[in-house]
C-alpha positions as CSV (number, residue, x, y, z in Angstrom):
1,X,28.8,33.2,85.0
2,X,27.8,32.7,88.7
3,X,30.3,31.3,90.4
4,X,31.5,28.6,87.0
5,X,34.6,29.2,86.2
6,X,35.4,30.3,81.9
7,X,37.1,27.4,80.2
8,X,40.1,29.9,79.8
9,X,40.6,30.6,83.4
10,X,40.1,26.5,84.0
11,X,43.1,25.7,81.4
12,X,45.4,28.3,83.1
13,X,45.1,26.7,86.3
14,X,45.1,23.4,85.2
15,X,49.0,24.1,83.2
16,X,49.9,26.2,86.0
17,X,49.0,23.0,88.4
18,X,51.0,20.7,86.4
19,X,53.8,22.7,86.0
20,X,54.1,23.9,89.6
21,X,57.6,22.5,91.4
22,X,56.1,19.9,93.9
23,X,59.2,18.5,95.1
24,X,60.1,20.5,98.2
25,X,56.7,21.4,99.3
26,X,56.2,18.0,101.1
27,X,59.3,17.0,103.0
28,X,59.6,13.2,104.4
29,X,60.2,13.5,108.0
30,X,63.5,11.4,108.4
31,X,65.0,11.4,112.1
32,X,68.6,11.6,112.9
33,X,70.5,8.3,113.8
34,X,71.0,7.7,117.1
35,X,74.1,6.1,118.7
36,X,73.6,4.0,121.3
37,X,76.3,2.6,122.1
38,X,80.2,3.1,120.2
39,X,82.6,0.7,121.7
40,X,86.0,-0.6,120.2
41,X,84.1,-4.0,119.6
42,X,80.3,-2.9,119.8
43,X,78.7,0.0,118.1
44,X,74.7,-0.1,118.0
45,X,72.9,2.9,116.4
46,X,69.0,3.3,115.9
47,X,66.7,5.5,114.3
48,X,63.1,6.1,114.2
49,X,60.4,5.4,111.0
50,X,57.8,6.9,112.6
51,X,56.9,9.8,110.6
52,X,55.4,11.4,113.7
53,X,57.9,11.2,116.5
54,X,61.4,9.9,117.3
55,X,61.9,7.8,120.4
56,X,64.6,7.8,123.0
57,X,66.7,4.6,123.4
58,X,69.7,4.1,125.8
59,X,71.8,1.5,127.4
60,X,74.0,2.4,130.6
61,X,76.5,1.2,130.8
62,X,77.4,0.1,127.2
63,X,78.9,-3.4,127.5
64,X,82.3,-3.7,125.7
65,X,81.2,-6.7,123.7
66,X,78.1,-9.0,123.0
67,X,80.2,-11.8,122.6
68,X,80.2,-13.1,126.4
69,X,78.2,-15.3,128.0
70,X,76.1,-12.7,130.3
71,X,75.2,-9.2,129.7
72,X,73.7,-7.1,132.7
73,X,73.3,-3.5,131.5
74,X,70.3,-0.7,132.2
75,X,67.6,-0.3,129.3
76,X,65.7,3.0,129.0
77,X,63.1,4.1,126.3
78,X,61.2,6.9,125.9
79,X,58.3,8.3,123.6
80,X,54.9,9.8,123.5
81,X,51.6,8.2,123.1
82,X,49.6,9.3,120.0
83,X,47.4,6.9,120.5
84,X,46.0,4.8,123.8
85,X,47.6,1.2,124.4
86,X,45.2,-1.5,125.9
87,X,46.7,-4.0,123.5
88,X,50.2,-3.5,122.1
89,X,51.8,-6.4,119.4
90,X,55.5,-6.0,118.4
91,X,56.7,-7.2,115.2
92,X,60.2,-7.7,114.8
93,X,62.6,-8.5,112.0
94,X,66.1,-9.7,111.9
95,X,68.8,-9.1,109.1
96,X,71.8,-10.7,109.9
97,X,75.2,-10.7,108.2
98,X,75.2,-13.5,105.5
99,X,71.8,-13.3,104.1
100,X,68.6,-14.9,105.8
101,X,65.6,-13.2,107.8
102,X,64.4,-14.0,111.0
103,X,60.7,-12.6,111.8
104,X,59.2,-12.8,115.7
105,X,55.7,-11.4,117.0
106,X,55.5,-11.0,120.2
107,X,52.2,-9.5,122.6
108,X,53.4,-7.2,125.1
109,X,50.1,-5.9,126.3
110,X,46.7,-7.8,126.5
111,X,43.5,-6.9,128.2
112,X,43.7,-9.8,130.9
113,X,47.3,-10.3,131.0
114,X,49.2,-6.4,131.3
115,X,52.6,-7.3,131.4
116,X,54.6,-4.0,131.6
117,X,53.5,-1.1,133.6
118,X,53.0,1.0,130.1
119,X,49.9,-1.1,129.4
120,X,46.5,0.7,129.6
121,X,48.2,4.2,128.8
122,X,46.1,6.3,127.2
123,X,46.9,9.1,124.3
124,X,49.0,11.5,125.3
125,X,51.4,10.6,128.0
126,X,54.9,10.2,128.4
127,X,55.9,6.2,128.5
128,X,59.7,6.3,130.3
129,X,61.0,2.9,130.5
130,X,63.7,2.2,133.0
131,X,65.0,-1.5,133.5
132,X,67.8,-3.6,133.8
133,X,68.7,-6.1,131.0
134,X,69.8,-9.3,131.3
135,X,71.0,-11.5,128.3
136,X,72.5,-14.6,128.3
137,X,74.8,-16.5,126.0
138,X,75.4,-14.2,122.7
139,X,78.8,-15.6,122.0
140,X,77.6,-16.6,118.5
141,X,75.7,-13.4,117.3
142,X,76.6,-12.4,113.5
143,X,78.8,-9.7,113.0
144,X,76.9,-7.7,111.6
145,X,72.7,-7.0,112.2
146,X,69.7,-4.5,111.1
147,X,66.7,-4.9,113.0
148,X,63.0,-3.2,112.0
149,X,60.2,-3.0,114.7
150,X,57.3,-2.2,114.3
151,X,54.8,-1.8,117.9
152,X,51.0,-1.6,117.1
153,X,47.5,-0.6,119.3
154,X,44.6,-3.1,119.4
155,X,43.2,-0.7,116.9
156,X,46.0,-1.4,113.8
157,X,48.2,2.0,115.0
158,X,51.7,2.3,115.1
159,X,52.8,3.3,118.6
160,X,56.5,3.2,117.3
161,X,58.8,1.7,114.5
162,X,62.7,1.8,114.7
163,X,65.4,0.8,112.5
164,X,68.4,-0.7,114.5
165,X,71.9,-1.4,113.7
166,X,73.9,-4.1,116.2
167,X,77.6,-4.2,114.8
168,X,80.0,-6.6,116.6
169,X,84.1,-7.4,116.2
């Protein structure tokens, strides 16, 4: 038959295909949640929906509570380039307790105008952020909030995306 394959042989694999058990043979990549912070009054937790790596978030020292007029505490964040950063856009929504949905862009990286020292990275290295936090006024935050970011390339890629969890008492 020279390489065709018999009808016979074609409808066995095609009822073996259908039947075969796909579940289990591609596994979703789903990261572990990460505490951040777990305070009497504050607990904030986080965890990656990047399907190709998780990222490395902490705050030192955790404050005891959001609710205060300042907040002075050390940020670092951590992850691997996949792809190179000349322009990076974050996209950020908000969930707070009580319904609503609060949506920001913001650019962190343009050509002319490199804000942090991560911009212009290129593919493959390590970005380790390490910076002091300053807030101001959060007396009135919700409760209770879930956060999704989303950071992109100039080229569309995802550089990192993050659930977030910000619980207050």
């Amino acid at each position: 038959m020279g390489g065709i394959m018999p009808h016979h042989s074609l409808l066995l694999f095609l009822a073996i295909l259908v039947h075969w058990p796909w579940r289990g043979l591609v596994q979703e990549v789903k990261w572990p949640r990460h505490t951040v912070c777990s305070m009497d009054k504050l607990q904030i937790f986080y965890q990656s929906c990047d399907p190709l790596q998780d990222i490395g978030l902490s705050v030192s020292p955790c404050p005891e509570t959001l609710r205060t007029t300042r907040i002075e505490t050390k940020l670092k964040v951590t992850l691997l380039l996949w792809q190179s950063i000349e322009d990076l856009y974050m996209s950020v929504n908000l969930f707070p307790e009580g319904g609503g949905t609060f949506h920001f862009d913001e650019s962190l990286c343009l050509p002319d105008y490199p804000r942090f020292t991560f911009c212009n990275r290129k593919k493959g290295e390590l970005i380790a952020v390490d910076t002091q936090l300053k807030l101001n006024i959060l007396k009135y935050l919700p409760n209770h909030i879930n956060a999704h970011a989303v950071l992109v390339n100039q080229n569309g890629y995802r550089i990192a995306c993050f659930n977030m969890t910000l619980m207050t008492a």
